[in-house]
BADRENSE-841125 format. One line per field, with one value per residue: residue in three letters; chain; x, z, y of N, C-alpha, C in turn. Coordinates in steps of 0.05 Angstrom, whole numbers. Each point is the difference from the previous one (the first is absolute). Layout:
REM residues N
resn <- c(ALA,...)
chain <- c(A,...)
n_px <- c(X,...)
n_pz <- c(Z,...)
n_py <- c(Y,...)
ca_px <- c(X,...)
ca_pz <- c(Z,...)
ca_py <- c(Y,...)
c_px <- c(X,...)
c_pz <- c(Z,...)
c_py <- c(Y,...)
//
This chain:
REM residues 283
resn <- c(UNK,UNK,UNK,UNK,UNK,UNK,UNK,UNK,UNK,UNK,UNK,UNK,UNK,UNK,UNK,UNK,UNK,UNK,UNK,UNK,UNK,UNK,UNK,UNK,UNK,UNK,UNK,UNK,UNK,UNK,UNK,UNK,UNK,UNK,UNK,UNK,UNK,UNK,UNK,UNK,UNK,UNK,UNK,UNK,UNK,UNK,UNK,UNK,UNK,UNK,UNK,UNK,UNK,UNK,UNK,UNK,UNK,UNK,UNK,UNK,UNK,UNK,UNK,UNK,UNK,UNK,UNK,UNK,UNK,UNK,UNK,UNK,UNK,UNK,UNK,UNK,UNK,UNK,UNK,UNK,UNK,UNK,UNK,UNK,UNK,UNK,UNK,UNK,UNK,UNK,UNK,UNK,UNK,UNK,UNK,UNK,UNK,UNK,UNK,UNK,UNK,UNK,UNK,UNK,UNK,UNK,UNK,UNK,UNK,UNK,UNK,UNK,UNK,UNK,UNK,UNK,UNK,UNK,UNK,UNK,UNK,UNK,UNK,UNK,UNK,UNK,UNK,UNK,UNK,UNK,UNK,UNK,UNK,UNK,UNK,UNK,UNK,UNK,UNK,UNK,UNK,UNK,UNK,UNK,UNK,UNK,UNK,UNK,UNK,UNK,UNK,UNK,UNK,UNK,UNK,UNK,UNK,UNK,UNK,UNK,UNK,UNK,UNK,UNK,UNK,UNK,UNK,UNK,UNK,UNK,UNK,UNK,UNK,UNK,UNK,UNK,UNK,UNK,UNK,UNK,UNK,UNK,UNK,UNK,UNK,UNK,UNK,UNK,UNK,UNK,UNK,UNK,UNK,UNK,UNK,UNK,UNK,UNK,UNK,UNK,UNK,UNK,UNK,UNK,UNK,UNK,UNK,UNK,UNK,UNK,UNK,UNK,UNK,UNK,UNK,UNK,UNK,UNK,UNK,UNK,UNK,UNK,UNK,UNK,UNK,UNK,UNK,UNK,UNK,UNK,UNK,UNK,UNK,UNK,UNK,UNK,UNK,UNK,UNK,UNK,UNK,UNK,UNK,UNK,UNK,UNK,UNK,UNK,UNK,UNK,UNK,UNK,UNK,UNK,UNK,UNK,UNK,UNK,UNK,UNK,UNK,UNK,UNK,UNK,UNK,UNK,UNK,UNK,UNK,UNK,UNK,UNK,UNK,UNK,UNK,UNK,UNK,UNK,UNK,UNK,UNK,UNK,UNK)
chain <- c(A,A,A,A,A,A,A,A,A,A,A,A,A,A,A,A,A,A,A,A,A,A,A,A,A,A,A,A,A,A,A,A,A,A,A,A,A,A,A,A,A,A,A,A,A,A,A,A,A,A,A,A,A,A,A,A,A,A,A,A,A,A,A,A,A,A,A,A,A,A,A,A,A,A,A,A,A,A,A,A,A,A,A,A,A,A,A,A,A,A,A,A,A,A,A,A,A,A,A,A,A,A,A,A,A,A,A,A,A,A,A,A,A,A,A,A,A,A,A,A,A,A,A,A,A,A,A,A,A,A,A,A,A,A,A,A,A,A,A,A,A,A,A,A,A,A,A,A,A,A,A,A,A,A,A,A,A,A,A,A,A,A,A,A,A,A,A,A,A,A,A,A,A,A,A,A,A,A,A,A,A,A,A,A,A,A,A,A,A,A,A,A,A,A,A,A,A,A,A,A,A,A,A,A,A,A,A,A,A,A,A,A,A,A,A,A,A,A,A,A,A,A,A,A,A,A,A,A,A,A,A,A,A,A,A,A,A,A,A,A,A,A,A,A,A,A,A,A,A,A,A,A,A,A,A,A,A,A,A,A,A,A,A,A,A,A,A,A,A,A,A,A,A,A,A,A,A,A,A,A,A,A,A)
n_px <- c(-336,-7,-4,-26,1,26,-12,13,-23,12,16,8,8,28,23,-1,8,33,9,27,-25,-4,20,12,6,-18,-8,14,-20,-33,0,16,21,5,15,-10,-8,-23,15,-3,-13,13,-20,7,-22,-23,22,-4,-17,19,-22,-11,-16,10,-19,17,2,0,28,-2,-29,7,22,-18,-17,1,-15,-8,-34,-2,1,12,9,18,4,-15,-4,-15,6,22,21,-8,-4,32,9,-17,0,18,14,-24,14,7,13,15,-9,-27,3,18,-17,-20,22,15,-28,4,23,-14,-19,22,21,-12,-4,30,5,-18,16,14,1,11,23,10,-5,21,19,3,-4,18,24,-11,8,29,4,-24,24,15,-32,2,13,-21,-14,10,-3,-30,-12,21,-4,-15,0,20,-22,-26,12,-5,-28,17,2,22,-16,-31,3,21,-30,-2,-23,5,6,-22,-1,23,-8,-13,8,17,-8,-11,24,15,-19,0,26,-1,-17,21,15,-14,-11,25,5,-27,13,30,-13,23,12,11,23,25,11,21,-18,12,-14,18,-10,22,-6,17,0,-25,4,-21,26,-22,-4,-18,-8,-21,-12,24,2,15,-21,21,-3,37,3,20,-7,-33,-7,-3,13,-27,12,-32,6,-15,-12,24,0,5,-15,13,-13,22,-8,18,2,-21,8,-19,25,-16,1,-19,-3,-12,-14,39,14,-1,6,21,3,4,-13,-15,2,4,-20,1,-6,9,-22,7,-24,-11,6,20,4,13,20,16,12)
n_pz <- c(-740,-19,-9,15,-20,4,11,-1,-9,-21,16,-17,21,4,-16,18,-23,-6,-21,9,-8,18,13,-1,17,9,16,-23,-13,7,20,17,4,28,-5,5,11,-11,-7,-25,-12,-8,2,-13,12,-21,18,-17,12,6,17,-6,-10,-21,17,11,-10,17,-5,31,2,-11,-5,5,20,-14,-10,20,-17,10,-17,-13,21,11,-15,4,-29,16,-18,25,3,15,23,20,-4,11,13,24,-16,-2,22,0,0,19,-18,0,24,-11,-12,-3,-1,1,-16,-16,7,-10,-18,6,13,-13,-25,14,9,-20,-14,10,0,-20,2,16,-16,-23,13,5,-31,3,23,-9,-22,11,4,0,0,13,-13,26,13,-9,2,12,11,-11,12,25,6,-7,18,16,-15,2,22,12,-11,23,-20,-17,-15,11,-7,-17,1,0,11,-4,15,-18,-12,4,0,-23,-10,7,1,-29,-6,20,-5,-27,4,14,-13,-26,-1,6,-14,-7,9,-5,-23,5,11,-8,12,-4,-18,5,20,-1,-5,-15,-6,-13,23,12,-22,-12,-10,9,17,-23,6,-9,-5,14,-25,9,-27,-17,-1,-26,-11,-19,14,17,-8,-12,-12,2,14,-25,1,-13,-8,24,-32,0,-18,-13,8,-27,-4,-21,20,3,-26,-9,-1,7,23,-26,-1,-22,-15,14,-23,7,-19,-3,11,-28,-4,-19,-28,-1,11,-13,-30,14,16,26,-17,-13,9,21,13,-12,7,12,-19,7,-10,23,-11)
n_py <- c(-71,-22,22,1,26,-12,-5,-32,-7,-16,-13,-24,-20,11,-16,-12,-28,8,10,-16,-30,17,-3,21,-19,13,-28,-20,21,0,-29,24,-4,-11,-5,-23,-14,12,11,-5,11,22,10,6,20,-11,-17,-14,-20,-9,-11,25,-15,1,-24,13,-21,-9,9,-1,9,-18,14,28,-15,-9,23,-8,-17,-5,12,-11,-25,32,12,11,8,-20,-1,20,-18,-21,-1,6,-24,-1,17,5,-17,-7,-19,27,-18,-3,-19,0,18,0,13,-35,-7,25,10,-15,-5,16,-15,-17,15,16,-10,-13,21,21,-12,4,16,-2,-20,28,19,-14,-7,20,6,-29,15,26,-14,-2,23,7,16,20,6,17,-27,-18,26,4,-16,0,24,-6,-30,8,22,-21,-17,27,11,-29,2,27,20,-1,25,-9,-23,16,9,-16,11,-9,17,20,-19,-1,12,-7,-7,11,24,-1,1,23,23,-13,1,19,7,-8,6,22,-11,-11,29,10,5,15,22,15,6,33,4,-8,18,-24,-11,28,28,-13,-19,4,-17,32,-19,9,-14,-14,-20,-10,27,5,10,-21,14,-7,24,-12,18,0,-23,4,-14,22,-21,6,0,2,-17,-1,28,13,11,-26,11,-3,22,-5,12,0,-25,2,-24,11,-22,11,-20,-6,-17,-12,29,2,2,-25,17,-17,31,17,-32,11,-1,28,-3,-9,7,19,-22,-14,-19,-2,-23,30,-5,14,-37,8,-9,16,2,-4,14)
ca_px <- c(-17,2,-33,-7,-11,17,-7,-22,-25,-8,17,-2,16,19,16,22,5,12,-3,23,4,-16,24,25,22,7,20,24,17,-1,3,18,7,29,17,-11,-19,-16,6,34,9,-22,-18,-22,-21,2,17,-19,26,18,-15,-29,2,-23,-27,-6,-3,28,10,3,-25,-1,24,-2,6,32,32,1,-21,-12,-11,-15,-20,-21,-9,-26,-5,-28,-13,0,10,-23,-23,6,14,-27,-25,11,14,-16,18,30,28,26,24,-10,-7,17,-2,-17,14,5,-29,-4,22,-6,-24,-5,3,-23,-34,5,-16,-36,-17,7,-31,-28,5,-3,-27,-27,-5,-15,-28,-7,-7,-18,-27,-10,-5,-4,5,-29,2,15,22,-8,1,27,17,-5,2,27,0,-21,20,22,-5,11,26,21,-7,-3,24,27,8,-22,14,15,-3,-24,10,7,-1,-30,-15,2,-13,-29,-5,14,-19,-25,16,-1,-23,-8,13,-9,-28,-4,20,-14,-15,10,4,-20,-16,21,9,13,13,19,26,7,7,26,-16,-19,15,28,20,23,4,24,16,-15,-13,-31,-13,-20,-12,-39,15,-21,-7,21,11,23,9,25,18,18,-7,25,35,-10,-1,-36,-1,-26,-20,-24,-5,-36,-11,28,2,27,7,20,30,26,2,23,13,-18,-14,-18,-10,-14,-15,-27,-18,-31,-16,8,-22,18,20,5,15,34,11,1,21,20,4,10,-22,6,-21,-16,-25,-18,-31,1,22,27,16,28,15)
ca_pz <- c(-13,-28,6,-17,-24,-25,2,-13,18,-2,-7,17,22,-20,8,30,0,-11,-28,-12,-31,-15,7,-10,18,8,17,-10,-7,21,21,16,22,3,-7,19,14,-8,-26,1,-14,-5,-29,7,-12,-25,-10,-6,15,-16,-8,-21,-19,-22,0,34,18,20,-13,18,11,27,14,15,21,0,-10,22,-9,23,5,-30,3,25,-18,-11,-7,1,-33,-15,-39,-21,2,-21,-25,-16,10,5,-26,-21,-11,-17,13,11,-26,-34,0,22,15,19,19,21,12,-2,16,19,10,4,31,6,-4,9,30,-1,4,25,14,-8,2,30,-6,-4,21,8,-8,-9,33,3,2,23,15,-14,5,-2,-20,-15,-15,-19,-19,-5,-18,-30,-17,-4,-29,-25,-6,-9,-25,-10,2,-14,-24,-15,-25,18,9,16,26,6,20,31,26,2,23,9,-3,27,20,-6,-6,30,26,-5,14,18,12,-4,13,26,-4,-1,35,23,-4,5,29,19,-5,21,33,1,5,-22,2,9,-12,-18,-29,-7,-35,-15,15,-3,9,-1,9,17,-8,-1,-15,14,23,-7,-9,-18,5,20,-13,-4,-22,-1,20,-6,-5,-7,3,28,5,7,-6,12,13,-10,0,-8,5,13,-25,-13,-15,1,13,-19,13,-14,6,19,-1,9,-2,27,6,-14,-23,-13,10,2,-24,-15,-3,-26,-13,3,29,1,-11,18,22,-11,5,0,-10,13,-25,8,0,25,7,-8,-6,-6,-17)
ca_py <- c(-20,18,11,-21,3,-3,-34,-8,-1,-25,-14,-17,8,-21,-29,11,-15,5,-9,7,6,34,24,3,1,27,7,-11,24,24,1,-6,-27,8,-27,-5,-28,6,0,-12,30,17,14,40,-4,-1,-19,-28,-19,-18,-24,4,-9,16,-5,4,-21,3,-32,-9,2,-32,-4,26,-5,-15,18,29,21,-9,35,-14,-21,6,16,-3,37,4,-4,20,5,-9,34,16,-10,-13,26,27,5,-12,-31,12,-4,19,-12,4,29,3,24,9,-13,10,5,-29,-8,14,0,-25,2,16,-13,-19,9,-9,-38,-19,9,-18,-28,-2,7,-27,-20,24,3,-35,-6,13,-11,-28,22,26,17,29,19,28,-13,-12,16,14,-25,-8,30,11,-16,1,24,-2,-9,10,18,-19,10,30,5,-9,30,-4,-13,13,23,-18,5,-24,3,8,-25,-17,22,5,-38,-13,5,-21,-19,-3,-4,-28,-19,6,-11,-28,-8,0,-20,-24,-8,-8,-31,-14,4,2,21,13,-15,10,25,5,-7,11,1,20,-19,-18,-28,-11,-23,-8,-33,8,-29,-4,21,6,31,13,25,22,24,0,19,9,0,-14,-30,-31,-24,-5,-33,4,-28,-16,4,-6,25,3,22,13,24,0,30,7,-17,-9,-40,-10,-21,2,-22,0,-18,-14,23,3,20,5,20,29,23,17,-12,-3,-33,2,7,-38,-7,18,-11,-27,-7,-33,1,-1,14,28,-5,-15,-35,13,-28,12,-8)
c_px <- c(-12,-38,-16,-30,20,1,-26,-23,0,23,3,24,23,-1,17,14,22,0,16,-7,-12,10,26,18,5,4,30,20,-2,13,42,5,33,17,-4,5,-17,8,46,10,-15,-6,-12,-23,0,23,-9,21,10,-14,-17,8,-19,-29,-3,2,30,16,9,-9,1,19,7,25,31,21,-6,-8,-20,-20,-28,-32,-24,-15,-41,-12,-34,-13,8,16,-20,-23,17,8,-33,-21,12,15,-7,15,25,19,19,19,-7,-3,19,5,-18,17,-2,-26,-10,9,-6,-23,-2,-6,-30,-18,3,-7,-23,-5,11,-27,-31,-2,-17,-36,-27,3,-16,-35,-5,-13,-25,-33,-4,-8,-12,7,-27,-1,26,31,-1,0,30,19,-1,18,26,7,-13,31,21,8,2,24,21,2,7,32,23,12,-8,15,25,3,-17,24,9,1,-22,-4,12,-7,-36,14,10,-25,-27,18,-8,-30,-4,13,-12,-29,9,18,-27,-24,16,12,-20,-12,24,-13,24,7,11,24,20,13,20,-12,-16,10,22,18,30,2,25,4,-6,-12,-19,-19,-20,-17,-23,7,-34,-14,21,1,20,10,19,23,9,6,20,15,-18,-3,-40,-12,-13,-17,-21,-9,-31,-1,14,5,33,5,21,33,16,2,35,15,-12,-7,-36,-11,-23,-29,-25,2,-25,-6,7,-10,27,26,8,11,26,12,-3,28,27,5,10,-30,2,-20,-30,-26,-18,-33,-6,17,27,21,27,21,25)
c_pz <- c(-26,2,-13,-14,-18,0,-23,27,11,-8,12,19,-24,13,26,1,-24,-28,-19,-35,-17,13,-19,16,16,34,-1,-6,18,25,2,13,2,12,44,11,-26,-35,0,-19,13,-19,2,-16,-30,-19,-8,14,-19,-10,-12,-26,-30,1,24,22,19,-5,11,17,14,17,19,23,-1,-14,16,-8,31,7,-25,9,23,-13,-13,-5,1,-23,-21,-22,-30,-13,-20,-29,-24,1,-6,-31,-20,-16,-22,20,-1,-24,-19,6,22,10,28,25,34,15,17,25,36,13,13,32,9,1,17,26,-1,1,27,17,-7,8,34,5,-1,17,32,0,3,37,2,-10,16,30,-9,14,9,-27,-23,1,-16,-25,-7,-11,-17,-15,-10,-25,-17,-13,-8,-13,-25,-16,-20,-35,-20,-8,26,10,24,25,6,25,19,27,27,36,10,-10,27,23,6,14,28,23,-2,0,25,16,-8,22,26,3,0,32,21,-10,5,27,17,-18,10,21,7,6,-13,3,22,-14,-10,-30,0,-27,3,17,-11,11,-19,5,30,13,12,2,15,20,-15,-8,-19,16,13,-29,-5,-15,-3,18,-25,6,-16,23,26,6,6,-4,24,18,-14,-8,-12,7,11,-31,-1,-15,-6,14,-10,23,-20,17,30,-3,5,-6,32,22,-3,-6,-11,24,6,-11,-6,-9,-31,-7,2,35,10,-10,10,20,-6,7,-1,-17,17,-20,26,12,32,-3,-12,8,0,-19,15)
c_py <- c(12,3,-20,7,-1,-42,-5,-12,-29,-19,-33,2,-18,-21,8,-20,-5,-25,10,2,16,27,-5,2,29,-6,-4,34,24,15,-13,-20,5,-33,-4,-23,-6,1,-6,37,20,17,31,-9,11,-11,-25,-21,-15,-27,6,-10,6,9,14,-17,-7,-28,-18,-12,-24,3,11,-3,-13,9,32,31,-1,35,-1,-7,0,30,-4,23,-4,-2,35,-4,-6,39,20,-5,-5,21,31,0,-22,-16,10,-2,28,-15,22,22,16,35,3,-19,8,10,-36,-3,26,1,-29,-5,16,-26,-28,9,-3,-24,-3,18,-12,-18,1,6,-23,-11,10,-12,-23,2,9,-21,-30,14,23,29,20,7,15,-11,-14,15,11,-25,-3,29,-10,-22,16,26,-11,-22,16,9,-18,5,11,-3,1,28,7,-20,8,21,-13,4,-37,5,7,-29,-15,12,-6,-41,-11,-5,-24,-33,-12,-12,-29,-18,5,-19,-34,-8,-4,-17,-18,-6,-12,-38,-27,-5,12,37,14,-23,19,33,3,-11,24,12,14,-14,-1,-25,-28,-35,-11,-27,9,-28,-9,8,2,35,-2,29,22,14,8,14,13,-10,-20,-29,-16,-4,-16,-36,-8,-37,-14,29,1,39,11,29,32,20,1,21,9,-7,-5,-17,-3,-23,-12,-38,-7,-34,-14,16,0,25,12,29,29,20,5,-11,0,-21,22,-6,-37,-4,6,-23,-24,-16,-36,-17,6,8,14,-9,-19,-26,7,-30,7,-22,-2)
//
């Protein structure tokens, strides 16, 4: 973890909310991809894709899905291209400066991790004040935002060396403890019991029919979840952490309340026009 008398004191928290028109296409050049389901080529990293187009902008961008970009559209760098393309290298493009390419292009996969911790963080700190945690997690939530806000900040030499595993190390556990805290309040405002023990984290649930089973407050962290058949179940209050939902049916699902659910791991599923607020609608 990078020390933190080499941090600034005071930073606002970024955008966790991506902004293609103030990046330079650095996930279009940075990041690899291998000819797939998912993509129709493939690319090494720091190769610019074939659709980038002068402005950065993707020239295809409506069409994604129907010319078997489908890797494209489930993709969300948290607002880090914007950070590094506008902050970490003070809006000089990998065009106009092309020695700073390969630092650019390397720091992208780094600062796209910190936000996704953030992203997990705030939402963290949002449970915590409909629930007020103990003290001394409360405190540590904020620290670890306030720190790795920071960190987001600092020169591209500096995030170069961030310990990215001591940060998932410090962030997992105040994770965890949140979800634990919010689960067992919602179990007792159910009535309801733990779930069963094949719903727990890191599950293989492979292509599983899941359809319409009560899975609120089950612990699903890291478990495996494509190809699953999760259509109409009820997952209120059900930690997604990290689930790989890829082609996972969630039409028809209640959503609302889940914890730790991303727009990449939605986008990954099949969703239909279910919505996240209790009157889900199968298509």
């Amino acid at each position: 973890m990078t020390s933190s008398p080499n941090l600034p004191t005071t930073q606002p928290i970024p955008s966790l909310e991506p902004d293609c028109s103030r990046c330079f296409g650095l996930c279009c050049v940075a990041l690899p991809f291998a000819r797939s389901a998912d993509f129709p080529v493939s690319k090494s990293a720091g190769t610019p894709c074939r659709n980038l187009s002068a402005d950065f902008s993707c020239g295809i961008h409506t069409g994604l899905r129907e010319q078997g970009w489908k890797g494209c559209t489930v993709f969300d760098c948290f607002g880090a291209g914007q950070q590094v393309s506008q902050v970490t290298f003070g809006g000089v493009s990998w065009r106009d400066a092309p020695e700073t390419a390969s630092q650019m292009f390397a720091v992208l996969p780094v600062m796209h991790q910190l936000h996704e911790m953030l992203v997990h963080l705030s939402e963290a700190i949002a449970l915590s004040s409909s629930s007020p945690p103990p003290a001394a997690l409360a405190h540590e939530l904020e620290m670890a935002q306030r720190e790795l806000t920071a960190v987001t900040a600092t020169s591209a030499e500096q995030l170069l060396h961030v310990d990215l595993t001591a940060w998932r190390g410090r962030v997992g556990p105040l994770l965890r403890q949140t979800s634990e805290r919010v689960r067992a309040a919602a179990r007792r405002q159910y009535a309801i019991g733990p779930p069963a023990r094949r719903f727990r984290r890191h599950a293989d649930l492979v292509g599983a029919d899941l359809s319409g089973l009560d899975l609120r407050t089950a612990d699903l962290n890291g478990a495996l979840l494509i190809g699953a058949d999760l259509h109409g179940a009820d997952l209120r209050h059900a930690d997604l952490l990290g689930a790989d939902l890829r082609d996972a049916d969630l039409r028809g699902s209640r959503l609302d309340t889940v914890l730790f659910l991303t727009r990449p791991q939605l986008a990954a599923a099949r969703l239909g026009s279910a919505r996240a607020d209790g009157d889900q609608r199968e298509q």
